[in-house]
PDB file of N, CA, C and O in Angstrom:
ATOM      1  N   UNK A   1      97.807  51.008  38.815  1.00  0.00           N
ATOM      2  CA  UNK A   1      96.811  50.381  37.997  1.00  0.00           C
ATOM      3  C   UNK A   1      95.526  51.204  38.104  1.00  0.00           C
ATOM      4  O   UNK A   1      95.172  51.690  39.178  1.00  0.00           O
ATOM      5  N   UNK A   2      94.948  51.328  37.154  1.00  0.00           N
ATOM      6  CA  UNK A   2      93.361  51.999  37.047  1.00  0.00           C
ATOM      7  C   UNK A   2      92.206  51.699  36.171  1.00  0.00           C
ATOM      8  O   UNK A   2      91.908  52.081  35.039  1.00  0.00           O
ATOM      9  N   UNK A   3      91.628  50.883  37.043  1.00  0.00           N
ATOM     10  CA  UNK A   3      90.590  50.306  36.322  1.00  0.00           C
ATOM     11  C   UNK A   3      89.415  51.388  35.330  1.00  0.00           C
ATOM     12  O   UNK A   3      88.667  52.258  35.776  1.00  0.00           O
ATOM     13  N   UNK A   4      89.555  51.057  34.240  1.00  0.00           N
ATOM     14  CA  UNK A   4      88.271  51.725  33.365  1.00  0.00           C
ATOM     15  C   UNK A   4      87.036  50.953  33.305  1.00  0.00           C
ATOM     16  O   UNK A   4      86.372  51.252  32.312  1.00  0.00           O
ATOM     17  N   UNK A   5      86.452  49.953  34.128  1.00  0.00           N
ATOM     18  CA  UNK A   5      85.599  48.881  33.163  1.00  0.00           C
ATOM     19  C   UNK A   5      85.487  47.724  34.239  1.00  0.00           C
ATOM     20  O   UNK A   5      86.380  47.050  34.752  1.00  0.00           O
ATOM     21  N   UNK A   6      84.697  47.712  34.344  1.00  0.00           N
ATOM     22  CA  UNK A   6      84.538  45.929  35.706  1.00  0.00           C
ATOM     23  C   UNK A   6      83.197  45.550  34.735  1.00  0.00           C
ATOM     24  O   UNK A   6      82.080  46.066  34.790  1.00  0.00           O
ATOM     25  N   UNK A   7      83.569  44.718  34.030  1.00  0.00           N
ATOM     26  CA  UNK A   7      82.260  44.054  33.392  1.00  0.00           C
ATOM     27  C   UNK A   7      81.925  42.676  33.838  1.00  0.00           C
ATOM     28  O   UNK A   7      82.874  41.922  33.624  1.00  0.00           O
ATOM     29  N   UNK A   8      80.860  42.060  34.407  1.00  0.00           N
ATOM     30  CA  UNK A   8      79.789  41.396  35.199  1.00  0.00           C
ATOM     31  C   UNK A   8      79.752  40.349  34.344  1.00  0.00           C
ATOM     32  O   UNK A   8      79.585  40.711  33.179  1.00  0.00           O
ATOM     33  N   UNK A   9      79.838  39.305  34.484  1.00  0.00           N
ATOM     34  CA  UNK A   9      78.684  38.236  33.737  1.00  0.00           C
ATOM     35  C   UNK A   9      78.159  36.701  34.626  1.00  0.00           C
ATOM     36  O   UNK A   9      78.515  35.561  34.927  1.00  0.00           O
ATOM     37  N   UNK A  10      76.988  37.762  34.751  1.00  0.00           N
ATOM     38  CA  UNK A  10      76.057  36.402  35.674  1.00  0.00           C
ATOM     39  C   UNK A  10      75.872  35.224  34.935  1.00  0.00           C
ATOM     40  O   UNK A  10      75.667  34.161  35.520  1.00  0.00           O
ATOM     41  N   UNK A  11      75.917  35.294  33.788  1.00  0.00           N
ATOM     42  CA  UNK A  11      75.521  34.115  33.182  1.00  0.00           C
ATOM     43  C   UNK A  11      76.810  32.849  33.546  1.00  0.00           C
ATOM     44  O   UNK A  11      76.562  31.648  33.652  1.00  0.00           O
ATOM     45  N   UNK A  12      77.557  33.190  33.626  1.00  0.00           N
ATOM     46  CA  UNK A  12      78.519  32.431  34.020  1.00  0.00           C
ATOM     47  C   UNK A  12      78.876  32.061  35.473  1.00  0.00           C
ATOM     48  O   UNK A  12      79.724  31.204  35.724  1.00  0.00           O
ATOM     49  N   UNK A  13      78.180  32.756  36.445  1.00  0.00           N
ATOM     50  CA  UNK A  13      78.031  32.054  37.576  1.00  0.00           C
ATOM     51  C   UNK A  13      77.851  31.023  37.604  1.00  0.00           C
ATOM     52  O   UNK A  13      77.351  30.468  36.625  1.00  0.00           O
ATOM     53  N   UNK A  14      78.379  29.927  39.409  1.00  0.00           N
ATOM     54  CA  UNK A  14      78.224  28.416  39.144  1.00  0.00           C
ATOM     55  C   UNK A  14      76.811  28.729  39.993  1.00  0.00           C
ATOM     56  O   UNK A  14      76.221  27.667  40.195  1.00  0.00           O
ATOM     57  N   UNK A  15      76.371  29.446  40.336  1.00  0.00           N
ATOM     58  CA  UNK A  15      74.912  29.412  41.401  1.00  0.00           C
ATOM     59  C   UNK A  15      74.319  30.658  41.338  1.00  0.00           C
ATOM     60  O   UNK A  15      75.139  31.575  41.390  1.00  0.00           O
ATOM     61  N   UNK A  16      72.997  31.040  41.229  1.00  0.00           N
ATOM     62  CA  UNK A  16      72.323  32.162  41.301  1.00  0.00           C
ATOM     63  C   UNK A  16      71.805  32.393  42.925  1.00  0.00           C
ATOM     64  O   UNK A  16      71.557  33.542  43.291  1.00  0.00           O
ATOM     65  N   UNK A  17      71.638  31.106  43.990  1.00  0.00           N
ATOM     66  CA  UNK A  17      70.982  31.526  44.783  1.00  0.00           C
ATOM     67  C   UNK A  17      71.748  31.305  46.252  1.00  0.00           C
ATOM     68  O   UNK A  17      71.191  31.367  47.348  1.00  0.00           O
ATOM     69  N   UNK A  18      73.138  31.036  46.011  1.00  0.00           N
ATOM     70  CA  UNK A  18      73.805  30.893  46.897  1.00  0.00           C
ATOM     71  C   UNK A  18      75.256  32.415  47.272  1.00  0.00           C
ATOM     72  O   UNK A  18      75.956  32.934  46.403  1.00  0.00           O
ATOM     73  N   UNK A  19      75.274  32.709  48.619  1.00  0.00           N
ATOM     74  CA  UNK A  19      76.128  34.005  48.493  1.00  0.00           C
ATOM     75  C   UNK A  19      77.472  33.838  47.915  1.00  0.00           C
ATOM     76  O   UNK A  19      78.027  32.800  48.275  1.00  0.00           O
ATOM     77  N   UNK A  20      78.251  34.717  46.978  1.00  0.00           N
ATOM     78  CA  UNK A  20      77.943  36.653  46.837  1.00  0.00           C
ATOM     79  C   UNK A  20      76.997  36.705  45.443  1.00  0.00           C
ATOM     80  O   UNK A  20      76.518  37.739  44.978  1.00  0.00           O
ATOM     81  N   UNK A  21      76.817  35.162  44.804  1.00  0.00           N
ATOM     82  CA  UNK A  21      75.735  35.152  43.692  1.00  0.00           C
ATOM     83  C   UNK A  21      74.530  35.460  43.454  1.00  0.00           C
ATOM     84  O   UNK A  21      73.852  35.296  42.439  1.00  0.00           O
ATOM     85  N   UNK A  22      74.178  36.138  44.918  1.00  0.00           N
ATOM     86  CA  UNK A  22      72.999  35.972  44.755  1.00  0.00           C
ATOM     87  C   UNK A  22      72.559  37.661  45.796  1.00  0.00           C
ATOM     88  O   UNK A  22      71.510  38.100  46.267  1.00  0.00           O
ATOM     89  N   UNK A  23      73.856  38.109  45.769  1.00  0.00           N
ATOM     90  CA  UNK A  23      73.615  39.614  46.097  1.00  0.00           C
ATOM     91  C   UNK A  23      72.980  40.799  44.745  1.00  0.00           C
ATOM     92  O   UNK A  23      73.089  40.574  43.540  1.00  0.00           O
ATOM     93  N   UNK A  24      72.429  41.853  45.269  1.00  0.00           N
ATOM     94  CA  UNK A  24      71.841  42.648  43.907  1.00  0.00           C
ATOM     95  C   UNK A  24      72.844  43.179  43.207  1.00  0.00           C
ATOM     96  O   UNK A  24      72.579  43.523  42.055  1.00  0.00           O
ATOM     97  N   UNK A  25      74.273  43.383  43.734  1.00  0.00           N
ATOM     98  CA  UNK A  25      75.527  44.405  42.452  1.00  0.00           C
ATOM     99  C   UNK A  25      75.907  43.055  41.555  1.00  0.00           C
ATOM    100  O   UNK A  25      76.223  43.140  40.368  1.00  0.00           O
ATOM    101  N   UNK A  26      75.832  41.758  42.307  1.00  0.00           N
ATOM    102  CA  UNK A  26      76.117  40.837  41.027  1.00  0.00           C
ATOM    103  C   UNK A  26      74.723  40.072  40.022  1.00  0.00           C
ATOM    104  O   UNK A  26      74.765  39.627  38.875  1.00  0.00           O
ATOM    105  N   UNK A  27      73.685  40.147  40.892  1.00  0.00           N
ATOM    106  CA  UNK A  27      72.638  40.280  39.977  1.00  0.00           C
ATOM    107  C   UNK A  27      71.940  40.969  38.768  1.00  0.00           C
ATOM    108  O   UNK A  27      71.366  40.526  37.773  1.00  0.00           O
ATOM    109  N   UNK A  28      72.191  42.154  39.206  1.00  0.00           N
ATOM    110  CA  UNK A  28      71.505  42.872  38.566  1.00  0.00           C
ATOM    111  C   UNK A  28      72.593  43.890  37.608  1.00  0.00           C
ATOM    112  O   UNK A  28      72.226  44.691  36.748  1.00  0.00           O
ATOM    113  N   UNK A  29      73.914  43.622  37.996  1.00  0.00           N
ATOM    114  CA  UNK A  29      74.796  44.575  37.023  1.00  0.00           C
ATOM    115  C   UNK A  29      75.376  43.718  36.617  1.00  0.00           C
ATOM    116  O   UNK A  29      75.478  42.560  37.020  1.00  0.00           O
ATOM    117  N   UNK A  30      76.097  44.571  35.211  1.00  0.00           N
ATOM    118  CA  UNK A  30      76.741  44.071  34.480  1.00  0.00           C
ATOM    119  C   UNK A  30      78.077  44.431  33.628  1.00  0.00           C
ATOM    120  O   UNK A  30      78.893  43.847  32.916  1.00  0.00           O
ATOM    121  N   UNK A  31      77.729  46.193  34.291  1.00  0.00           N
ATOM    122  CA  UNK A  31      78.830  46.486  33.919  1.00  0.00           C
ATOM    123  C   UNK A  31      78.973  47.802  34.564  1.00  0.00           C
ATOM    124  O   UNK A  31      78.004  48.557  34.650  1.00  0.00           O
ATOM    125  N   UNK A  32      80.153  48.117  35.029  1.00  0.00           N
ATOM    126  CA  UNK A  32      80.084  49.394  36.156  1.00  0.00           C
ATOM    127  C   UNK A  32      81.768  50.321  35.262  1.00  0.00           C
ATOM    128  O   UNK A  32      82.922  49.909  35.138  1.00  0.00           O
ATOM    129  N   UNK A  33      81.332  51.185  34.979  1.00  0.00           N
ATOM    130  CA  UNK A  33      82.655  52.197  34.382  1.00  0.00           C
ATOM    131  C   UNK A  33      82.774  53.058  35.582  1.00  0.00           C
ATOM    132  O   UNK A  33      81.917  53.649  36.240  1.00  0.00           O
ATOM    133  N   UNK A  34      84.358  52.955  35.719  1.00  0.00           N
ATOM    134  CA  UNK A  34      85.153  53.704  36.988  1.00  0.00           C
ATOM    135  C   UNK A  34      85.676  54.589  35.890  1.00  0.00           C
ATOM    136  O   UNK A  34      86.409  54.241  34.965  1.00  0.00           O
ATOM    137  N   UNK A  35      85.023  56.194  36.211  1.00  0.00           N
ATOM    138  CA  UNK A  35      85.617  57.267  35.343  1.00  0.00           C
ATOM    139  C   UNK A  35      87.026  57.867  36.484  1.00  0.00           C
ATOM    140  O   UNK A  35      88.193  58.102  36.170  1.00  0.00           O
ATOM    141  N   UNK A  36      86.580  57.940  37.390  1.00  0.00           N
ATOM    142  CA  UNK A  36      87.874  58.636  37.994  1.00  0.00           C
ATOM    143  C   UNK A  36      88.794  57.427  38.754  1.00  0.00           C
ATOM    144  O   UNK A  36      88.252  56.556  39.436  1.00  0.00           O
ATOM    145  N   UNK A  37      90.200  57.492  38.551  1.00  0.00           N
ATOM    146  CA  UNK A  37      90.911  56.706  39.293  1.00  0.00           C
ATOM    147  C   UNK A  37      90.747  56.688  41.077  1.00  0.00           C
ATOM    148  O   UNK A  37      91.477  56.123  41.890  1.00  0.00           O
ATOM    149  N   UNK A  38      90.102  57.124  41.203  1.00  0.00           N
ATOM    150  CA  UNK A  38      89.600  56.760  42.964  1.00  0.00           C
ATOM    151  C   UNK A  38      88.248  56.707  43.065  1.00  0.00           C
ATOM    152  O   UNK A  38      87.609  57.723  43.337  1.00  0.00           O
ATOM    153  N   UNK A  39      87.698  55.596  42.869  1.00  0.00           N
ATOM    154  CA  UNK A  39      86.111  55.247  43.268  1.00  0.00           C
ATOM    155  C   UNK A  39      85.637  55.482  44.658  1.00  0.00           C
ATOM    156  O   UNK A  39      86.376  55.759  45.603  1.00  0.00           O
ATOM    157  N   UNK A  40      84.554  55.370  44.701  1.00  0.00           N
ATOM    158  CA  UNK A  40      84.294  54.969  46.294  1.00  0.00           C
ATOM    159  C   UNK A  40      83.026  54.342  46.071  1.00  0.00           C
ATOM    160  O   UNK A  40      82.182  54.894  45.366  1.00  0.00           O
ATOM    161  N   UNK A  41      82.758  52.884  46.787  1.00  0.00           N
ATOM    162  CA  UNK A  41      81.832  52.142  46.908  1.00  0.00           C
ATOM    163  C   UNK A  41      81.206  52.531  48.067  1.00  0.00           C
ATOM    164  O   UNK A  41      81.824  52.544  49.131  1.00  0.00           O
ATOM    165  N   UNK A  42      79.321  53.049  47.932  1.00  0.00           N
ATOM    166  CA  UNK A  42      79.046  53.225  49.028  1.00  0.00           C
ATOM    167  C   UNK A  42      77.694  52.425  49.065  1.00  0.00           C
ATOM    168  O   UNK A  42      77.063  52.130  48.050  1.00  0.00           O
ATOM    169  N   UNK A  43      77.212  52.018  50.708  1.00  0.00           N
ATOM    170  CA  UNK A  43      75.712  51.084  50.518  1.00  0.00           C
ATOM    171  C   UNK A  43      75.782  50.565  52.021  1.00  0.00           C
ATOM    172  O   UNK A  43      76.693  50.500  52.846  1.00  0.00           O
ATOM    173  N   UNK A  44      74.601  50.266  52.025  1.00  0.00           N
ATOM    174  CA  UNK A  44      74.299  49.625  53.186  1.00  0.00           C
ATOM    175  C   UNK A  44      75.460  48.305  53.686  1.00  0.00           C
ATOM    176  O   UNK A  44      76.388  47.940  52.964  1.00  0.00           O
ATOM    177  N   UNK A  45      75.197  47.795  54.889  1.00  0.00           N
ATOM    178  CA  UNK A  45      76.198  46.748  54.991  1.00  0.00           C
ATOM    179  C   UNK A  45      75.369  45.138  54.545  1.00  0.00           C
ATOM    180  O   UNK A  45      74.296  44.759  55.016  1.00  0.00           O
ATOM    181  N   UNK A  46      75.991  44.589  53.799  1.00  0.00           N
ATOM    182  CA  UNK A  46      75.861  43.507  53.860  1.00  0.00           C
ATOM    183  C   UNK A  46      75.478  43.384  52.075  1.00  0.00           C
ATOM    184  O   UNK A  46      75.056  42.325  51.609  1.00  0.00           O
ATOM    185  N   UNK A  47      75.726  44.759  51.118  1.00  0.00           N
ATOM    186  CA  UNK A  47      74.911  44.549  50.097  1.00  0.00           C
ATOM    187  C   UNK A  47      75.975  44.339  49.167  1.00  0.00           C
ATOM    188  O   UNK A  47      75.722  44.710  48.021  1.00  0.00           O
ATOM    189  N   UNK A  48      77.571  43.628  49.452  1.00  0.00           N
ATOM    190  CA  UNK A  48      78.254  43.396  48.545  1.00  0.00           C
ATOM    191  C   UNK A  48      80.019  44.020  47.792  1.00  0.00           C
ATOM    192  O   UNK A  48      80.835  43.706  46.925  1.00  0.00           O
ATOM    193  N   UNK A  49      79.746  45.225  49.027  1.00  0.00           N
ATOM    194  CA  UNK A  49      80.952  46.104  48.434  1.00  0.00           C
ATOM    195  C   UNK A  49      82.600  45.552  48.854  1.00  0.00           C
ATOM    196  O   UNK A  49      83.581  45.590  48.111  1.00  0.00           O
ATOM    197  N   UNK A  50      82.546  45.112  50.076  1.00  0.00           N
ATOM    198  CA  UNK A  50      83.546  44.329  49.923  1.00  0.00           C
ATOM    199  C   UNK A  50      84.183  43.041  49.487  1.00  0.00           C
ATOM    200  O   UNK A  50      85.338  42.628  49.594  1.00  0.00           O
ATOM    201  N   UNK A  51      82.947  42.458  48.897  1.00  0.00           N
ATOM    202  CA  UNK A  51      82.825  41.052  48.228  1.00  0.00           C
ATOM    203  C   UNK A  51      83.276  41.514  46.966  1.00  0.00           C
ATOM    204  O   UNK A  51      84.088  40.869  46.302  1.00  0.00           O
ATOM    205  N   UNK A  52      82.810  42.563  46.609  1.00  0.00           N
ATOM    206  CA  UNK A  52      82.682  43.298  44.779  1.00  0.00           C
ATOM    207  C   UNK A  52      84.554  43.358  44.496  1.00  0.00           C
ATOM    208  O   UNK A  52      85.155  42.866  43.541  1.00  0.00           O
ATOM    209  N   UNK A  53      85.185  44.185  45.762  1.00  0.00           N
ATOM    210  CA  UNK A  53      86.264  44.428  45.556  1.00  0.00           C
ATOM    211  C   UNK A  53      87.291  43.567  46.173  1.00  0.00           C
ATOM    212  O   UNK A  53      88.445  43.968  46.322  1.00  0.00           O
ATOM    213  N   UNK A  54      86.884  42.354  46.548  1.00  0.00           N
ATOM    214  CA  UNK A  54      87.560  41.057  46.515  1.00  0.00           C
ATOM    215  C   UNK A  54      87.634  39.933  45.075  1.00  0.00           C
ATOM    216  O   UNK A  54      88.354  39.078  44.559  1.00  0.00           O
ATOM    217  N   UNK A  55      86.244  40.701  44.891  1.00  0.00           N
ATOM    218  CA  UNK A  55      86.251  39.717  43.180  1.00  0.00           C
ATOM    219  C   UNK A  55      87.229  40.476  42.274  1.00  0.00           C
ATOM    220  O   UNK A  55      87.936  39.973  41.402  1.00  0.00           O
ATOM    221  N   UNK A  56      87.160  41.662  42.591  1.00  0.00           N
ATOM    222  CA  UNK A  56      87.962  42.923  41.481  1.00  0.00           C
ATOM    223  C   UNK A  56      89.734  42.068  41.332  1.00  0.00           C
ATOM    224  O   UNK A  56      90.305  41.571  40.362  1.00  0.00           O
ATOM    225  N   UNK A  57      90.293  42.288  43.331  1.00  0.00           N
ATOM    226  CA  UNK A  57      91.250  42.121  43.088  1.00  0.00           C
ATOM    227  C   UNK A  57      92.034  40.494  42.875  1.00  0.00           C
ATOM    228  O   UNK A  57      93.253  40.379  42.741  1.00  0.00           O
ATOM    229  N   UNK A  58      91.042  39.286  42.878  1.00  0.00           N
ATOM    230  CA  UNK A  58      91.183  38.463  42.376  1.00  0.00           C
ATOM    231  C   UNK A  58      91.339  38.278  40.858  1.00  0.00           C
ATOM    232  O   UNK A  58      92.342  37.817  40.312  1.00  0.00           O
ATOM    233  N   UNK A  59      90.580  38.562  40.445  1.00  0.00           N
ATOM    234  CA  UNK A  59      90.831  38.605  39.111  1.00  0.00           C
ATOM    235  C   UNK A  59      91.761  39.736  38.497  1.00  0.00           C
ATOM    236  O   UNK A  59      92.250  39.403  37.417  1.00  0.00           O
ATOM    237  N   UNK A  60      92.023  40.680  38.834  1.00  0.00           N
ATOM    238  CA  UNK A  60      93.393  41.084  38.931  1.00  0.00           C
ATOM    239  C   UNK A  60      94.927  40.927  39.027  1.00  0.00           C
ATOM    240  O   UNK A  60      95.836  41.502  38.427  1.00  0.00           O
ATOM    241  N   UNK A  61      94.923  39.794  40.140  1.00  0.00           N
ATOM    242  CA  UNK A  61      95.959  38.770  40.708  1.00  0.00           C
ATOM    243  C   UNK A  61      96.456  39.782  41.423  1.00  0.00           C
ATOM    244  O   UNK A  61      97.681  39.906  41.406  1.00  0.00           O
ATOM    245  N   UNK A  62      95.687  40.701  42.181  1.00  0.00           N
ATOM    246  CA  UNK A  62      96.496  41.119  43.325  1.00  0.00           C
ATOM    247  C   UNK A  62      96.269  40.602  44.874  1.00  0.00           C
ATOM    248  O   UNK A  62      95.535  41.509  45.264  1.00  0.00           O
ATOM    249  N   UNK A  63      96.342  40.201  45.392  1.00  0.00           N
ATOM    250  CA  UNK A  63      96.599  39.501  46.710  1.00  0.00           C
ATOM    251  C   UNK A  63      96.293  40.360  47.762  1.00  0.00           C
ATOM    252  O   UNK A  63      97.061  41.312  47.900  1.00  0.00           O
ATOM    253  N   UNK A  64      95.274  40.251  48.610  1.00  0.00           N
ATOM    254  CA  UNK A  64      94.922  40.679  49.649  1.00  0.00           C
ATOM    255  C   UNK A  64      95.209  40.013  50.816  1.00  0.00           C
ATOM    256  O   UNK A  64      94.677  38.909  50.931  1.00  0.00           O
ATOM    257  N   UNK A  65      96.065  40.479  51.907  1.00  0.00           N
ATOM    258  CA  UNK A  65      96.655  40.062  52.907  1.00  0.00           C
ATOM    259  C   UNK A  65      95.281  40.373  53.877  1.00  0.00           C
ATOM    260  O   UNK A  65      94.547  41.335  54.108  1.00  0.00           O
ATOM    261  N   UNK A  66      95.390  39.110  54.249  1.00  0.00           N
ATOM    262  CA  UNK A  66      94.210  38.857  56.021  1.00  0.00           C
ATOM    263  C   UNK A  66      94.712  38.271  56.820  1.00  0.00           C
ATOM    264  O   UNK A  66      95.853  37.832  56.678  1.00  0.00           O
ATOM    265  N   UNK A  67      93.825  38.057  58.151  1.00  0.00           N
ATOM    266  CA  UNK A  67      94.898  37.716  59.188  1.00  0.00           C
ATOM    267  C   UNK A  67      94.676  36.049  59.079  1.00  0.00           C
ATOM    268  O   UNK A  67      95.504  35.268  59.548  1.00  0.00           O
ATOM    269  N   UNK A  68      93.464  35.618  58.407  1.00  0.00           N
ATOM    270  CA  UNK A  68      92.975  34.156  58.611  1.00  0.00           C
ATOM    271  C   UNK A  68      93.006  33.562  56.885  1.00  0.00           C
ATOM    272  O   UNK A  68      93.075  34.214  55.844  1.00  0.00           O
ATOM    273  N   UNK A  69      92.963  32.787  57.002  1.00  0.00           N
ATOM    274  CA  UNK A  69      92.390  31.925  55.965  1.00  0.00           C
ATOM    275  C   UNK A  69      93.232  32.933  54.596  1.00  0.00           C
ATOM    276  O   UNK A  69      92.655  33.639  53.768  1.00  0.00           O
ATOM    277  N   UNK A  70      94.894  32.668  54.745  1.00  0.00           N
ATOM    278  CA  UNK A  70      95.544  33.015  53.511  1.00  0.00           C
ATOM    279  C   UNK A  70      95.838  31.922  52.805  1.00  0.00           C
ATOM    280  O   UNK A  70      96.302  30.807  53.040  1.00  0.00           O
ATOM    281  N   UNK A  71      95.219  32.880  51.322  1.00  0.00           N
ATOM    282  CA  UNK A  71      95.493  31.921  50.261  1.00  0.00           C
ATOM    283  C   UNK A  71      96.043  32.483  49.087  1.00  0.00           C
ATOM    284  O   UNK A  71      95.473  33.404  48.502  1.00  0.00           O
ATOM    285  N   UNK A  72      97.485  31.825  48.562  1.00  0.00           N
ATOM    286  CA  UNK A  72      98.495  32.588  47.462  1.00  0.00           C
ATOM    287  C   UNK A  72      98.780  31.704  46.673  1.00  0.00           C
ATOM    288  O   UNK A  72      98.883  30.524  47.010  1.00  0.00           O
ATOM    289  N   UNK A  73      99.003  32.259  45.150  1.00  0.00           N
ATOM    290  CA  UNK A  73      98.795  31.179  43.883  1.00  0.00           C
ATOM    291  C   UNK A  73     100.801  31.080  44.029  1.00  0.00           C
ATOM    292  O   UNK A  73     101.404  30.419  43.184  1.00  0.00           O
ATOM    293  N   UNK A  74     101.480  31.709  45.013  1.00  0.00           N
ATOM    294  CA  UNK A  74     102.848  31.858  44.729  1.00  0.00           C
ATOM    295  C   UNK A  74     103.316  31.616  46.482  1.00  0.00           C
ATOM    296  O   UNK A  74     102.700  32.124  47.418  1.00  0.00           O
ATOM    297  N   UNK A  75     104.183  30.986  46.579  1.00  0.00           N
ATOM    298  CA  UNK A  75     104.896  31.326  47.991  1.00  0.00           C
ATOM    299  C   UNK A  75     105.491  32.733  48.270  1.00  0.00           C
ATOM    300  O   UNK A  75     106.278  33.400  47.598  1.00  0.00           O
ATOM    301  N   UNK A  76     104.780  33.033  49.659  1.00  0.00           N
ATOM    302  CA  UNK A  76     105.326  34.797  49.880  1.00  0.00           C
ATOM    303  C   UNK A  76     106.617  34.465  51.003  1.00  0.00           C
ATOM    304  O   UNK A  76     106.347  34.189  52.171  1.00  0.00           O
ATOM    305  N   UNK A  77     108.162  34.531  50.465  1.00  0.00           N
ATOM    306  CA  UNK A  77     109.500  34.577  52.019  1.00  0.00           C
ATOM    307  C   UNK A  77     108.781  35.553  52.855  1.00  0.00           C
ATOM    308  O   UNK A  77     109.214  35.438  54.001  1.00  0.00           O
ATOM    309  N   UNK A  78     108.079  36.258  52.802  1.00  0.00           N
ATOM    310  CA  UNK A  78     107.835  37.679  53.738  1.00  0.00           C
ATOM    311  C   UNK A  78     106.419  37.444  54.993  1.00  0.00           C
ATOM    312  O   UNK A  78     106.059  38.014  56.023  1.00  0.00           O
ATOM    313  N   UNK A  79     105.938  36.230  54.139  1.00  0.00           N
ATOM    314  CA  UNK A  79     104.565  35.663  55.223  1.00  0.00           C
ATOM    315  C   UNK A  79     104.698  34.800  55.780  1.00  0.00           C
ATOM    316  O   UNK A  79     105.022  33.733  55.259  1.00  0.00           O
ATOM    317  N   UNK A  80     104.427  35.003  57.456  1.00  0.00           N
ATOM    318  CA  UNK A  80     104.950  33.910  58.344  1.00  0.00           C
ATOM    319  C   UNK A  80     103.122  33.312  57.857  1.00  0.00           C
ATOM    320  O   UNK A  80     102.005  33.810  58.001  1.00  0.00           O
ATOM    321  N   UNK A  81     103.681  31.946  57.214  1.00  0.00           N
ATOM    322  CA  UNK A  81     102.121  30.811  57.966  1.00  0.00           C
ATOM    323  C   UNK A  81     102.049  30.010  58.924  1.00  0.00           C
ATOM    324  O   UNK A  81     102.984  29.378  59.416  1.00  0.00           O
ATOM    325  N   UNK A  82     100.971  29.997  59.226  1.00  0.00           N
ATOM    326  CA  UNK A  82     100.150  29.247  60.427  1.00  0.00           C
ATOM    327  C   UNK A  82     100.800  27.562  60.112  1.00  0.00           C
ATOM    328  O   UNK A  82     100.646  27.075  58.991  1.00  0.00           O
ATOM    329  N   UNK A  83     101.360  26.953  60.974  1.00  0.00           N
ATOM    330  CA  UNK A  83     101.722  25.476  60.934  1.00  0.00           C
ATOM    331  C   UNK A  83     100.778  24.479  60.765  1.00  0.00           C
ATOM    332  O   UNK A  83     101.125  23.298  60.740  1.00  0.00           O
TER     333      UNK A  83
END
């Protein structure tokens, strides 16, 4: 998959002043073009980049495996869960 296009719309946020709504890449952008198929997000810590590419692959429907707090729109046979 290769994204051309992550287009933003704050207006449709449910909150402007509560977090990741209220970080500056979802404030203030709106639309970010990925020309080459391997990006790299770079920035200080705390200003959004792994939030950015949690929103990416949500709305994607690709599934990011963590060790806590999994959540799948499908049952995975391959993921042991927590009882």
């Amino acid at each position: 998959m290769h994204l051309k296009r992550v287009r933003l719309l704050p207006e449709q946020y449910p909150t402007k002043i509560h977090f990741p709504f209220n970080l500056d890449i979802f404030c203030e952008t709106t639309d970010l073009v990925l020309a080459s198929p391997i990006p790299f997000f770079v920035g200080e810590n705390g200003t959004g980049k792994s939030t950015f590419l949690q929103a990416i692959s949500n709305r994607c429907r690709i599934h990011l495996w963590k060790d806590n707090d999994r959540c799948t729109l499908e049952a995975n046979p391959y993921e042991e869960l927590p009882l």
